[in-house]
C-alpha positions in Angstrom: 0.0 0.0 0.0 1.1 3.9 -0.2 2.2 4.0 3.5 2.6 7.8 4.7 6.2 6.9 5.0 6.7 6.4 1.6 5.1 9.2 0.6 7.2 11.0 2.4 10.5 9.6 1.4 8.9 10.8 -2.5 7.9 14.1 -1.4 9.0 15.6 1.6 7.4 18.9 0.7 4.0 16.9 1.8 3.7 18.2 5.4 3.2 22.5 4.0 0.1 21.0 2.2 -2.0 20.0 5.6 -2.2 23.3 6.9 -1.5 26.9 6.3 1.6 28.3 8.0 0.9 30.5 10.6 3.9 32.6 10.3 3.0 34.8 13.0 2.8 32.0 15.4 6.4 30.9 14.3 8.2 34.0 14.8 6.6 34.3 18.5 8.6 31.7 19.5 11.8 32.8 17.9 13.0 35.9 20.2 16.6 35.8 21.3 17.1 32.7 18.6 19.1 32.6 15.6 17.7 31.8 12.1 18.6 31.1 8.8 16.3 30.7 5.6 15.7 28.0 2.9 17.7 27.8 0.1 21.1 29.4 -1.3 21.4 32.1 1.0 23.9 32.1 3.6 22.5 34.9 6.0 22.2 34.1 9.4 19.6 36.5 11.3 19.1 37.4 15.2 15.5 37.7 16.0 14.9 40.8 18.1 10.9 40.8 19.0 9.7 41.2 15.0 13.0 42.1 13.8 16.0 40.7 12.1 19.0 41.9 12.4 22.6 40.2 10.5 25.6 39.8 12.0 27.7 40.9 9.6 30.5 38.6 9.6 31.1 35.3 10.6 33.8 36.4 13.2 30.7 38.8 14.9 28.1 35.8 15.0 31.1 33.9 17.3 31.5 37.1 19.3 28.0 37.0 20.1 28.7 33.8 21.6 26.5 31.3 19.3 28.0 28.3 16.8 25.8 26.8 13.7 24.2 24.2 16.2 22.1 27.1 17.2 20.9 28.0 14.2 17.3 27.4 13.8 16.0 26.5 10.2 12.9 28.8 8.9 10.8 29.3 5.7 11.7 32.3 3.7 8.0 33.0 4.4 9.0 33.7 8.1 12.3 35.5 6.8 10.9 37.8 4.5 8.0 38.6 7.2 10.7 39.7 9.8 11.3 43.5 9.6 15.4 44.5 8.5 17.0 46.4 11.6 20.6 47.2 12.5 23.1 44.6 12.5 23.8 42.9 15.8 27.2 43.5 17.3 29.2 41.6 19.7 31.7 42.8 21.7 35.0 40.6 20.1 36.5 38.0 22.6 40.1 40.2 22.8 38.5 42.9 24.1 36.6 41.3 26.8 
């Protein structure tokens, strides 16, 4: 028979089509969290209430005191909702 799991394995996309994402709902429970989108891009976001805000560099996302096993996965939907504000900065580990 066509078990869920199989489905699955064919079309993983198969869990957006039961229910509309409630992007609002999402981004409540992403304060204080870091975030990246789907795809090619490589930016990595700090959510700040209903703001983003990049780190950039790589060397200022250490400073800050988080590694890539915090990064939390997102939709672009949730991304793109999130409002640009100034970048995050971290005080670097030398001057500390």
């Amino acid at each position: 028979p066509d078990h869920y799991a199989k489905r699955m394995k064919r079309s993983p996309q198969l869990l957006k089509s039961y229910l509309p994402l409630d992007v609002n709902g999402v981004i409540s429970t992403l304060h204080g969290k870091v975030v990246m989108g789907e795809g090619k891009s490589k930016s990595i976001y700090y959510v700040d209430g209903q703001q983003k805000r990049e780190f950039g560099s790589f060397d200022n996302f250490l400073d800050c005191g988080f590694t890539m096993n915090d990064v939390r996965h997102v939709s672009n939907e949730v991304i793109n909702t999130l409002q640009s504000a100034d970048a995050k900065k971290c005080a670097t580990k030398a001057s500390v």
